[in-house]
Each structure stands twice: as C-alpha cells, then as structure tokens.
C-alpha positions in Angstrom: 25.4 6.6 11.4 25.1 7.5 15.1 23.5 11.1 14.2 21.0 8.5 12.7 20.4 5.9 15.3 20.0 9.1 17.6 17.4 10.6 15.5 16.1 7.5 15.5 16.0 6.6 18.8 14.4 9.7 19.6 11.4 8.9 16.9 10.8 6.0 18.9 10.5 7.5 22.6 7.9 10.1 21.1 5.9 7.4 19.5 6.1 5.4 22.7 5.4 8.3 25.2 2.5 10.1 22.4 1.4 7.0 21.3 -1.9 7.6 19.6 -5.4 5.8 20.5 -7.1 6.6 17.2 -9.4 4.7 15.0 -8.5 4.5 12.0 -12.4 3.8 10.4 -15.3 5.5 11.4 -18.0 3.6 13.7 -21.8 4.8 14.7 -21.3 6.4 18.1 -24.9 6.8 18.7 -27.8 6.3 16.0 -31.4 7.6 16.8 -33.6 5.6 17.4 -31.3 3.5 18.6 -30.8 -0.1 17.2 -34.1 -2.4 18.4 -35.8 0.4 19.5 -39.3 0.5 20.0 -41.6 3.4 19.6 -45.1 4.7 19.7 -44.7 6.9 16.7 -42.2 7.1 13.9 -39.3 9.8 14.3 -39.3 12.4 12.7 -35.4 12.1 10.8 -32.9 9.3 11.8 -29.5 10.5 13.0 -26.1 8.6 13.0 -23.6 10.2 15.0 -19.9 8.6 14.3 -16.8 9.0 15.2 -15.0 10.6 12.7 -16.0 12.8 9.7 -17.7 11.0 7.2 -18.8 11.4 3.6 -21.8 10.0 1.3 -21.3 9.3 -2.5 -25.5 9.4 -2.9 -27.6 10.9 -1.0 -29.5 7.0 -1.3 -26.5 5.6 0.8 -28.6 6.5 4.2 -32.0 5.7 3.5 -34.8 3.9 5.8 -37.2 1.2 3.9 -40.0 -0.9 5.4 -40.1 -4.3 5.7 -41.2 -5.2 2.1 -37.4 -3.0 1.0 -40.1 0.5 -0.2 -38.3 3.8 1.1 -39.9 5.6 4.0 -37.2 8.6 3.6 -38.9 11.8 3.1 -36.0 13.5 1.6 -32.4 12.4 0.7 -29.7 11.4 3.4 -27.2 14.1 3.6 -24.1 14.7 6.3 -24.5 18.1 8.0 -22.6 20.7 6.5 -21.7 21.9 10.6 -20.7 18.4 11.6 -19.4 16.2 9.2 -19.6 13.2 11.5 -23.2 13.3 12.0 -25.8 12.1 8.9 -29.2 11.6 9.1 -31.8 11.4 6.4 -35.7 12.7 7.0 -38.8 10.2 7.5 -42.3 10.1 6.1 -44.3 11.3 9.0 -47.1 8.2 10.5 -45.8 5.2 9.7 -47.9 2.6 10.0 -47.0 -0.4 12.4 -43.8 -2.3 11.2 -40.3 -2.9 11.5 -38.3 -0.4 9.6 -34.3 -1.0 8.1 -32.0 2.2 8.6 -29.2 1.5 5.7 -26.0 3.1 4.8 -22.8 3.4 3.3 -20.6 6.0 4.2 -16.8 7.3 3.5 -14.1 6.5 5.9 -11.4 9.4 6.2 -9.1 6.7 5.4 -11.2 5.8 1.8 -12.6 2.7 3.4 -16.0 1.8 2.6 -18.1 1.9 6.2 -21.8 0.2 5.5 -24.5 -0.6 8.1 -28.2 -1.7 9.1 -30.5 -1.1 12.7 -34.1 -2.0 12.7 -36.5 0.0 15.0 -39.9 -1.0 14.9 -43.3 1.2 15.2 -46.3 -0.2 17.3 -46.4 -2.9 19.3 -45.2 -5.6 16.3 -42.3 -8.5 16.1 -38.5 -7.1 15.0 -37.6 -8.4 12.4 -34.3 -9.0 10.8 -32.7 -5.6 8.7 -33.9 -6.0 5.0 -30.6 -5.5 2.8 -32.3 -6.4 -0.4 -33.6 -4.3 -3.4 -31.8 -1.5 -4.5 -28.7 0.0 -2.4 -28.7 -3.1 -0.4 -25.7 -4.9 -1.9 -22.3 -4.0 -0.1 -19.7 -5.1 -2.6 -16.3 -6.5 -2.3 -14.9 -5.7 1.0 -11.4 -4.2 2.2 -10.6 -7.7 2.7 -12.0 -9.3 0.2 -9.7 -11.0 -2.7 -10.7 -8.5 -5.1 -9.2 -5.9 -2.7 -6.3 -7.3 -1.6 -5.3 -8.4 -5.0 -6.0 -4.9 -6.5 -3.7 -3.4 -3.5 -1.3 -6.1 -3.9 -0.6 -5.4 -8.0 -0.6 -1.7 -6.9 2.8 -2.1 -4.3 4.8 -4.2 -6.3 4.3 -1.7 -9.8 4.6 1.2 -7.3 7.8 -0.3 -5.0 9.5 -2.4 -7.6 9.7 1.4 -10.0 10.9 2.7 -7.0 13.8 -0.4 -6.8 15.0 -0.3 -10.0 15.9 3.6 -9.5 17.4 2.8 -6.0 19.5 0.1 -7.4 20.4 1.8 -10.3 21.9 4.5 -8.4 23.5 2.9 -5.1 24.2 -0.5 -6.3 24.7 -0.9 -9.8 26.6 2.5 -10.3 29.2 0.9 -7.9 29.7 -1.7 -9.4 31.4 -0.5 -11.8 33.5 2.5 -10.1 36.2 1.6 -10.3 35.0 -0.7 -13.7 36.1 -4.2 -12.9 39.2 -5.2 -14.8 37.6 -7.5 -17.9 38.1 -7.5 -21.3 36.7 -4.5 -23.6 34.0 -6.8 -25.4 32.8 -8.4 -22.3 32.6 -5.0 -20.3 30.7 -3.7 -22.9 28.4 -6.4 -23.5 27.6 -6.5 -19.7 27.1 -2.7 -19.6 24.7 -3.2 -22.5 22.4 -5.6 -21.2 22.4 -3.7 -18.0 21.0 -0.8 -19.6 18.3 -3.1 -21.8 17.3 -5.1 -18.7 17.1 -1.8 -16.4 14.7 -0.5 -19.0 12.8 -3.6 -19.7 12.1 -3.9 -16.0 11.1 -0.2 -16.0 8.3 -0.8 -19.1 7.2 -3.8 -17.6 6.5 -2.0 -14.1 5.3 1.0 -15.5 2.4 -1.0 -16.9 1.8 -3.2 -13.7 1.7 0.3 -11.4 -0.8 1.3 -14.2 -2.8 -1.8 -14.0 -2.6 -1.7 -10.0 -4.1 1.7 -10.0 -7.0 1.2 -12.5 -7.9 -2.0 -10.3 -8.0 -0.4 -6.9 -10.5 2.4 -8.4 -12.5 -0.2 -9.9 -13.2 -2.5 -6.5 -13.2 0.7 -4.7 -15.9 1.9 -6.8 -17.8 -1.6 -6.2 -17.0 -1.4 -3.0 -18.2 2.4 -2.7 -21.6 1.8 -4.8 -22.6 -1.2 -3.6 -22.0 -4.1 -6.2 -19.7 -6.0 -7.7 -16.4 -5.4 -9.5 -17.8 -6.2 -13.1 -20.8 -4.5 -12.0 -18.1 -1.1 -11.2 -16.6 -1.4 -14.9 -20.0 -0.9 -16.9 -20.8 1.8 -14.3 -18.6 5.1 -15.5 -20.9 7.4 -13.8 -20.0 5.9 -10.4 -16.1 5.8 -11.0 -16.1 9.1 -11.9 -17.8 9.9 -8.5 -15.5 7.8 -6.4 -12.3 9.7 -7.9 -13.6 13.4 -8.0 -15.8 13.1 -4.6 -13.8 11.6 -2.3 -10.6 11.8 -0.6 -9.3 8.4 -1.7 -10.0 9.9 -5.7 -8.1 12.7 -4.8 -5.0 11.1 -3.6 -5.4 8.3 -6.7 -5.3 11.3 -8.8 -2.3 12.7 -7.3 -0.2 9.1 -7.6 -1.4 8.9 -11.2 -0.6 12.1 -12.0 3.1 11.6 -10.3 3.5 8.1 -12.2 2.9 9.8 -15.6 5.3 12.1 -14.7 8.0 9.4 -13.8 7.0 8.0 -17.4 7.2 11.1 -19.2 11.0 11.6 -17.3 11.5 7.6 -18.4 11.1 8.7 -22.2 13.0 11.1 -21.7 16.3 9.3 -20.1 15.2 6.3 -22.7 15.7 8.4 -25.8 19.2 10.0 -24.6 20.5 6.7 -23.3 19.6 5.1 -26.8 21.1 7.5 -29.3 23.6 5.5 -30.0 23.9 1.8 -30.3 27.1 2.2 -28.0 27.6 0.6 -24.5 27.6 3.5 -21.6 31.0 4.1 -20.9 31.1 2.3 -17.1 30.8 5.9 -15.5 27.8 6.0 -16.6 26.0 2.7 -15.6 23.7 4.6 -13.3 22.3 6.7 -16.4 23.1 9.6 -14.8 23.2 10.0 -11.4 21.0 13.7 -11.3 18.0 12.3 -14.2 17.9 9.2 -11.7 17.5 11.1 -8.7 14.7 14.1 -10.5 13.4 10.4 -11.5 13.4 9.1 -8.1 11.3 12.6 -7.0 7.5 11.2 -8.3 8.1 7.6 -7.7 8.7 8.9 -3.8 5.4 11.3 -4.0 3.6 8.2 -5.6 4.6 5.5 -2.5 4.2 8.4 0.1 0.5 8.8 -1.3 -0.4 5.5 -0.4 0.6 6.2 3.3 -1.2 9.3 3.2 -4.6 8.0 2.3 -4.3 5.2 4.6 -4.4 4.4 8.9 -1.7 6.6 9.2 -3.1 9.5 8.2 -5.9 8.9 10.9 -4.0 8.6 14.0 -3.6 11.1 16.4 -0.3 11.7 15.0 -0.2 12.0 12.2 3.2 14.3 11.4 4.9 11.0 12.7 2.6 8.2 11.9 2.8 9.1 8.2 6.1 9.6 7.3 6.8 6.7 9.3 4.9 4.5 7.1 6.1 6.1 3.8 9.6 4.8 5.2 8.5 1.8 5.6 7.3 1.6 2.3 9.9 3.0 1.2 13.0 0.4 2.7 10.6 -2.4 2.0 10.0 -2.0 -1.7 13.9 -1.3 -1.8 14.8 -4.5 0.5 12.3 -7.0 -1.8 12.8 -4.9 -5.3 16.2 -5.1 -4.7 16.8 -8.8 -4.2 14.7 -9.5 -7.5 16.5 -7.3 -9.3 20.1 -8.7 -8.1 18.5 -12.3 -8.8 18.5 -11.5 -12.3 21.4 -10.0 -12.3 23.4 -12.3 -10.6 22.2 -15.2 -13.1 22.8 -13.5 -15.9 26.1 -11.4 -16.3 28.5 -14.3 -15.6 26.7 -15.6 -19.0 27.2 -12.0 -20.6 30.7 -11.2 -19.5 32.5 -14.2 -18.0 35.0 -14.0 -15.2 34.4 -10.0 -15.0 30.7 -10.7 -14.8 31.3 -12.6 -11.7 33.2 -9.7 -10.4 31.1 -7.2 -11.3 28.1 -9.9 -9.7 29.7 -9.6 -6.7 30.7 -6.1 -6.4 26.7 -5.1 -6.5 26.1 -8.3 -4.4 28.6 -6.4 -1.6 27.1 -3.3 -2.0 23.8 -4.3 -1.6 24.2 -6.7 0.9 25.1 -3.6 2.9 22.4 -1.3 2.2 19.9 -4.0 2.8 21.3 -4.2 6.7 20.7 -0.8 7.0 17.2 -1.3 5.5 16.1 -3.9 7.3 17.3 -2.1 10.6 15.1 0.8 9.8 12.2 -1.5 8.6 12.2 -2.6 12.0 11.8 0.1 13.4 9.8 2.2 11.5 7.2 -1.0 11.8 7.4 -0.6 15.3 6.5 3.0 15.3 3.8 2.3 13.4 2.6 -0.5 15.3 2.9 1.9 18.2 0.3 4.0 16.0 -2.6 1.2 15.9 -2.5 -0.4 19.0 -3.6 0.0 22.3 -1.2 -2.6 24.1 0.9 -5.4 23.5 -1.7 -7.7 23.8 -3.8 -6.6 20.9 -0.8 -8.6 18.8 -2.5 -12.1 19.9 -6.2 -10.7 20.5 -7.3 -9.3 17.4 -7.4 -9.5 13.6 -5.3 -7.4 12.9 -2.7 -8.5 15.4 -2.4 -11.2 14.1 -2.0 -10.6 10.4 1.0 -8.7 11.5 2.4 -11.1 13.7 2.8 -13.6 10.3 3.9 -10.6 8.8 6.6 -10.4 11.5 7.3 -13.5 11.4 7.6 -14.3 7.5 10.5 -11.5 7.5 12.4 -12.8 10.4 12.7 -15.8 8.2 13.8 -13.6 5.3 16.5 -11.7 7.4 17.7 -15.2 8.5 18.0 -16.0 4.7 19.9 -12.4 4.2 21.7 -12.7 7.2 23.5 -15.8 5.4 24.0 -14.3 2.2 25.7 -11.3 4.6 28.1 -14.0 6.2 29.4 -14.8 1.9 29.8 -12.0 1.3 31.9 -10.9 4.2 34.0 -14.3 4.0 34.4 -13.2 -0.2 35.8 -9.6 1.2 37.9 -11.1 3.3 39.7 -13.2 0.8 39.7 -10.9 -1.7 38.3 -12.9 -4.5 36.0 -13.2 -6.9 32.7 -15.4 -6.3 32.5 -18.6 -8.3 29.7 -20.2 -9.6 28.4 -22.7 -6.8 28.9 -19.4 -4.3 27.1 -17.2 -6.5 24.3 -20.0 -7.0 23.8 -20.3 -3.1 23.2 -16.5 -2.9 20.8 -16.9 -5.8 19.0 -19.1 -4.0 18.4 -17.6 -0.8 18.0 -14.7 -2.3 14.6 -16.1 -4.4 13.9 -17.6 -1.3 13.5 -14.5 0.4 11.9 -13.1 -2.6 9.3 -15.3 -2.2 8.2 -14.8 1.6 8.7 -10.7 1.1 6.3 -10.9 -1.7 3.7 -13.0 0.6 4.6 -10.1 3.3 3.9 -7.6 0.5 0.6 -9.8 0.4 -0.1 -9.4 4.3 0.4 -5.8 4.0 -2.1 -5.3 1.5 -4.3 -7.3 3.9 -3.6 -5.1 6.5 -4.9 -1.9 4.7 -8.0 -3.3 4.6 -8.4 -4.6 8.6 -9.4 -2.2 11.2 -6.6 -1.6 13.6 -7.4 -2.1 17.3 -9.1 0.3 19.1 -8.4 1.6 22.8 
C-alpha cells in the first residue's frame, strides 16, 4: 500500500506541475472573410483556420449559400491534406450584392460534432442573420442533448456493470467462500447454485444493454454528425456507415464492439463448462475459475479504456497521463457502483437460499467488499482530481463555467454516497469485531444504504455522461 500511495502521490505532482491547457473541441481560430465582414468583391475561397485537426464527413458540411439558402460554392469543401486544421471550400467568382451564410460541420478529434455559421456581405447591403435552412442546415441532437446523454448513459452502465460482475466474481465472491462457511451441504449448495445462475443472468442481461448502448451512441452520433434527427439517422445506412468507417470516433466504436464480442464469445465459453453438469461448483470454485475470469476481464478493460481514449482525455496536452487516468477512473467507478448492485442482490437473497450460512456467507462478501470499495473510492478521488487537473485552467473555472459545475454536483452527489458507505464501513467493522454473524435488521440497514448509494452513483453515472458532451474550460 505505501509503494502505491507513493506512486500515487507522484501522479499527482506531475499533473499539478504539467498540467495541461488544452482544448478538448476544436474552435474557428480565424475564418476569412471574417464574420460580418464587408467587402467590395466576393472572395475568391473561404478559409476556417481552427484549432485542432479537424475532419469533414461530406464535402457539403462547409458550403456558402446566399440569402435565399442556393449554394454559391464553386467546388466542394475539403480540409487540406498539409494542414488538417485548416478547411475552406471555393466560391463562384462575382457575386452579386447580398449577404452570404458560410456553414459547416466538422469532426472534433475527440468525435464531437463542431457546427457553425458567419455571414459576410458583398456591396454596400444590410447583414442579415445566417440562413441555416434548406439542406445541410439542420444540426441534430447535440452532445448534450437527451438523446446523447441517454445513449452515453445505457453505454456505461452495459460497459461498467460487465466489468463489475467479473470484479466481484473474482475478489469478492470467491472469498466468500474460502474458507466455505460452515452450513449445511443442501443449503451450501443451493447458495452456490444460485450464485452461479444469478452471476450469469446478470452477465446476459448486460451483455445486451452494452450492445444496445453502443448501437444508440452510433445512431445520435450519426444524427448528430449528418445533421438531422435520430429517427432521421436509422433510415439513413449510408450515413452510419460513414460515421463508423471515416471517423476516429467509428474507429474506436469498432474496436469496443469488437472487444465486447470477444468477452461474449469467452462468456459462452465459461457458460457451457460451468453448465455441464447440473451440479453446484464445489465452493473453490465460486469464482468460475479464477484464470477464464481474469482472460475474461482482458476485453471488458480494452472496451472501458476505449471510451477514455476517444474522449477529452485524449486531447489534452498529456495525454500518456490524462488517459489512463480516466480509464481508472472508469474503471474504480463502474467497480464501486456495479459492485453495490450486485451485493444488493446478493445480500437480499442468500439468507432466503441458504439460511443462517447465507447470512454468513452475506457478510463475508459484505467485509470483503466493504474493503475494496475504500480503496476504490480513495483512488476515485484522486484519479478525478488528475483529471480535473487536465480540463481546467484554475480553481475557479469549478464555479464559473458549465462544465464546472456539472462536476461540482458530481462531486458532491458522491460525497453523499461515501457518507452512506462510510456507515455501512462502521457495521461492518463493529460485526468483525464481535465475531458474528449479521442478522437480519443489520443486514437490512446495509441493504438500504447500499440502494441508497446505488441510486445517487447511478445519477453520477448520469453527470458523467453529461460531462462527455460539455466543453471543458479553456485557458
């Protein structure tokens, strides 16, 4: 533990003195002509100069229309193949007097959606306001928009609670029963049984929800990416194919789809040689095995970790730190909040399987993960400060911007959780103390804060997803 909190430690002064002042979306620099800009003549291209390499899915996402919403582009909008931050599109030469709309939509590094409007006007004429209509002027569900949140939302609970159930399997429930508790034969057995049948209900039921969490962020990407709405995206193949093979985003999808297949394909695996007989495990092997659980535990990790790599982390200035920083935080939280759902359930239901040794065995995991989750929440802390260190200029930026203070609830909804765990902690060390077994009125308390802090970790969970899609501030 101290070679840890050294390491540790260490992490933090190198965020602190290195700390990054990086933005994490791409923002016009300079445009030409500028925005408002008035001019004898038309130009001969329009130029957008940002800040960070962008991409285009369509060449139509930087265009220039007239008033009336009819294309003035001579040619299609491209990003320069020796400067990928810098886009510009040709123009029609003589344009007649008028205010004309520059439009686009471009790629974040970080797969956020980036769109856009100036007006300059030609001749000595009123400025209008930008016309967004007609084709290519919708802009879609943003990154904070319901639809996006949601989608994000489904996407870390099927992606951290899979990742859970393998963590619990193998650190909590495996010893629980090493030594087994001392219980009859029949009610060891029946308790090992529905173990194993809950363990791989849970599995299925995740399995499907990471699925459905996937297809739904490539679908309000896709809207988000195209320009119209999410139903719009699902009759619109052409354009999902587009966002997943051209972009960076579709790239990293691909590689956390391809990992959770591969976690399934290990699932049916363990399924079938856990299942080929009717038998109870013997209690040594509660965990299912410790080695399939951890080969198991390989993709689930690459699948979480792709998530920090397609997101602000992976746009900071440090990136070596500020991404596995955030996979770690992932990490600890989906095992802190898949955890307590999963010992919930436990919890109610083996004193109703196996009795008296229920209980025991109840408590047991209840110990053991009452002590991981200290450790957890410790290095949730502080890998959330090292991130925070990542996106933010100063302290201040917590009670000035946006994104401050989504966090700050954030913040503040777990330090009511850890006050909730903190008492379960206090039970659990007065039950080790005596040496007993828990009863049923201490075992309900437990449940109860333990649901309790289910709750507010799944509305963090919510607050997180929200963050993904705020821009972080900038320096």
């Amino acid at each position: 533990m101290p070679a840890i909190l050294a390491a540790l430690a260490a992490l933090l002064l190198a965020a602190l003195v290195l700390a990054p002042r990086a933005e994490a979306h791409a923002v016009v620099n300079e445009i030409t002509p500028a925005d408002r800009q008035r001019l004898d003549a038309g130009p001969e291209t329009v130029t957008i100069r940002f800040s960070e390499p962008v991409q285009l899915l369509r060449p139509e996402d930087l265009t220039v229309v007239d008033a009336t919403g009819n294309p003035v582009a001579s040619g299609p909008g491209e990003v320069l193949a020796s400067d990928a931050s810098v886009a510009e599109v040709p123009v029609e030469p003589r344009l007649a007097p008028g205010t004309y709309t520059v439009r686009w939509r471009v790629v974040s590094p970080d797969g956020h959606i980036i769109p856009g409007a100036t007006v300059f006007a030609v001749g000595d004429v009123p400025l209008t306001a930008p016309y967004l209509g007609g084709p290519g002027g919708g802009t879609g569900p943003t990154e904070t928009s319901a639809w996006a949140v949601t989608a994000r939302w489904i996407e870390l609970v099927g992606i951290g609670g899979l990742l859970a159930l393998l963590l619990f399997r193998v650190v909590v429930w495996r010893d629980a029963w090493r030594p087994a508790p001392p219980m009859p034969a029949g009610e060891r057995d029946a308790a090992l049984s529905w173990g194993r049948d809950a363990w791989w209900i849970g599995f299925g039921v995740l399995a499907l929800v990471a699925l459905m969490g996937e297809a739904a962020v490539l679908v309000v990407k896709t809207a988000g990416s195209m320009g119209t709405s999410v139903w719009g995206a699902l009759g619109d193949p052409e354009g999902v194919v587009r966002v997943l093979a051209d972009t960076r985003f579709g790239d990293l999808l691909q590689v956390r789809t391809l990992s959770l297949f591969v976690l399934f394909a290990l699932g049916v695996w363990r399924f079938l040689a856990e299942y080929r007989t009717d038998a109870a495990p013997a209690p040594d092997q509660a965990d299912g095995g410790l080695r399939p659980m951890l080969i198991m535990l390989v993709p689930a990790l690459v699948a979480l970790g792709s998530l920090s790599a397609q997101g602000h982390a992976s746009t900071t200035a440090m990136p070596a730190v500020q991404v596995p920083a955030d996979a770690l935080h992932a990490a600890l939280a989906s095992a802190w909040v898949g955890g307590l759902a999963i010992l919930v359930v436990f919890l109610l239901r083996l004193p109703r399987v196996a009795g008296a040794g229920g209980r025991r065995a109840g408590g047991l995991a209840l110990a053991r993960f009452s002590w991981l989750a200290v450790i957890a929440v410790a290095l949730l802390v502080a890998s959330g400060i090292v991130r925070a260190i990542g996106q933010m200029s100063s302290p201040a930026d917590l009670w000035e911007t946006p994104y401050g203070w989504t966090l700050l609830v954030k913040i503040g909804l777990l330090a009511v959780a850890s006050v909730l765990a903190l008492d379960s902690r206090r039970i659990v060390a007065a039950l080790r103390q005596r040496g007993g077994t828990p009863n049923t009125a201490t075992l309900a308390r437990v449940r109860r804060n333990a649901w309790a802090e289910v709750g507010l970790t799944l509305v963090v969970v919510a607050f997180s997803a929200l963050l993904v899609g705020q821009v972080p501030p900038i320096s």
